[in-house]
N, C-alpha and C positions, 0 to 999 in steps of 0.2 A: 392254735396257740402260736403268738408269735416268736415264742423260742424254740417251734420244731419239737416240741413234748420234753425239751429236756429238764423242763423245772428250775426252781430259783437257785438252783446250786453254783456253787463257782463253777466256771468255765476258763481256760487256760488265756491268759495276758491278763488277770487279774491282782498279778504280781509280778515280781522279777520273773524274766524271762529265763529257764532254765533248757539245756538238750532234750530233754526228756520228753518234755510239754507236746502235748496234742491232743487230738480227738481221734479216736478210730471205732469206726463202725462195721457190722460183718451181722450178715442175715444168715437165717437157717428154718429149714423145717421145723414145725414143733412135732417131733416125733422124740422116742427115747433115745438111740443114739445121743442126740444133739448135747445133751446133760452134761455127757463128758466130753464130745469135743468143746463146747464154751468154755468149762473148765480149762482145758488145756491151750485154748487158745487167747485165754485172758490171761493164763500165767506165761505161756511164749512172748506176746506183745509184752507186755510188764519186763521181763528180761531180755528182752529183744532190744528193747529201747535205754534200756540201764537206769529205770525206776529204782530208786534208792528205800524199797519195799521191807520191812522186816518180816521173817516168819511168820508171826504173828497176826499182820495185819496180811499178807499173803492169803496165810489160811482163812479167816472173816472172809475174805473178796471172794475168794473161791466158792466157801460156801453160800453167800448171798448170791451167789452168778447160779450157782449148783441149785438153790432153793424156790430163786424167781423161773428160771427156766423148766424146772418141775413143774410147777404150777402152770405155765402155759400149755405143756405139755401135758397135763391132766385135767384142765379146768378150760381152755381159751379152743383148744387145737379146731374144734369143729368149726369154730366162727373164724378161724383167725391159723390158718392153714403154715404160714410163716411167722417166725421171731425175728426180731432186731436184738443185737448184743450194742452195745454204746461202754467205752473206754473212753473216760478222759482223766488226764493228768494234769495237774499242775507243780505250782512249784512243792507245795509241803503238804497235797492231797491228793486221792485218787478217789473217780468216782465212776459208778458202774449202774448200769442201767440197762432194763430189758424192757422192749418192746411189744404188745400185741394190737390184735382187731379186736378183740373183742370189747363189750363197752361196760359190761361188770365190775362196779369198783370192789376190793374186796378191803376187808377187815380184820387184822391178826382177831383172835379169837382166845378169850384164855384155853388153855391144854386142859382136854380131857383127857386124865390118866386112863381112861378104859378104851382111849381110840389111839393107834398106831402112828394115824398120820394129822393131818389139820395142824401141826405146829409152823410150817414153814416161815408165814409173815412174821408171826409172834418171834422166832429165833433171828429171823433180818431182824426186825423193829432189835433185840437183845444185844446181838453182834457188834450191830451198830452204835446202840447207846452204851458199849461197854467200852470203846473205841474213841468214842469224843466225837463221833461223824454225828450225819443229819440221814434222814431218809423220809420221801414219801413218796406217792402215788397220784399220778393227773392224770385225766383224761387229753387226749390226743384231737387235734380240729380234724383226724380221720373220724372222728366218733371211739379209737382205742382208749386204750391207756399206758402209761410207760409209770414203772417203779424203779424208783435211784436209789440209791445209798452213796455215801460221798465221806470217807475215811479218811486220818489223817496218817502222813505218811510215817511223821513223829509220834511217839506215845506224848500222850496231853494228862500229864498230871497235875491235881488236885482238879481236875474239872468237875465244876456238875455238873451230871449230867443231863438236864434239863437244855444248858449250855450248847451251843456251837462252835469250835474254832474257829468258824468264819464270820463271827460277827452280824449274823441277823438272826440267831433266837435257834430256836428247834428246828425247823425248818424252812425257815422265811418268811415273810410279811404273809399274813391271810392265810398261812399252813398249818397244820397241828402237826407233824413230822413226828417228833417223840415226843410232841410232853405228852399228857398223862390220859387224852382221850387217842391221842395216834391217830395217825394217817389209817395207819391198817395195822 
């Protein structure tokens, strides 16, 4: 992939040039620990750097970081022994991405009330479209695949949801991101 698996999402000079603006990337085990250090290390970065983040959309990023890294943690680990974590910000969004090897693209799934867990996609794909962001899943020119979510940093009202802030659809030329069949 010529953009390095990060998908058609903004990326940082897209806009006015803010302090904040970058990309930061950080690998890890896909083991259980890791859950929580991502967590905590994508809410450090984010205040480290003086991302002008609300609570709100905080907690969303957290737990789309908290839910993609589960999943490789439980689905990817044997194929795909390490994760990529991916931070980028820009001027009036933030966008978070995980990495694996393995080549399985997955599906949010509607929730079966009778099963504990299989909600994780379904809740990114929710989080995000409650937010006004974009989110999907591509395969990686390793043969992986990396899944985004890309949040605005401002609440975006009367959006619809269908809608992107950024101006290319649900989630880009040739994506199904949110509308109504989803990436995943």
């Amino acid at each position: 992939m010529e953009n390095g698996g990060r998908g058609p999402g903004p990326l940082p000079g897209d806009g006015p040039r803010v302090p904040y603006e970058g990309v930061w990337r950080f690998t890890a085990p896909a083991v259980d620990v890791s859950v929580p250090q991502a967590r905590r290390a994508v809410r450090d970065l984010l205040y480290r750097q003086g991302v002008p983040v609300s609570d709100d959309t905080m907690q969303g990023l957290l737990l789309i970081v908290s839910e993609l890294v589960t999943n490789v943690v439980r689905h990817a680990a044997l194929l795909s022994p390490m994760l990529a974590v991916e931070v980028a910000v820009g001027a009036e969004w933030v966008r978070v991405s995980v990495e694996d090897n393995h080549p399985y693209r997955p599906t949010a799934l509607v929730a079966d009330h009778g099963q504990t867990g299989g909600r994780g996609l379904l809740l990114v794909r929710e989080v995000t479209r409650e937010a006004g962001g974009a989110c999907d899943v591509e395969h990686t020119a390793s043969g992986g695949k990396v899944i985004w979510a890309a949040l605005p940093l401002k609440a975006v009202s009367g959006l619809d949801p269908s809608e992107s802030p950024y101006g290319y659809g649900p989630a880009g030329p040739g994506h199904s991101g949110l509308g109504p069949a989803g990436a995943f």
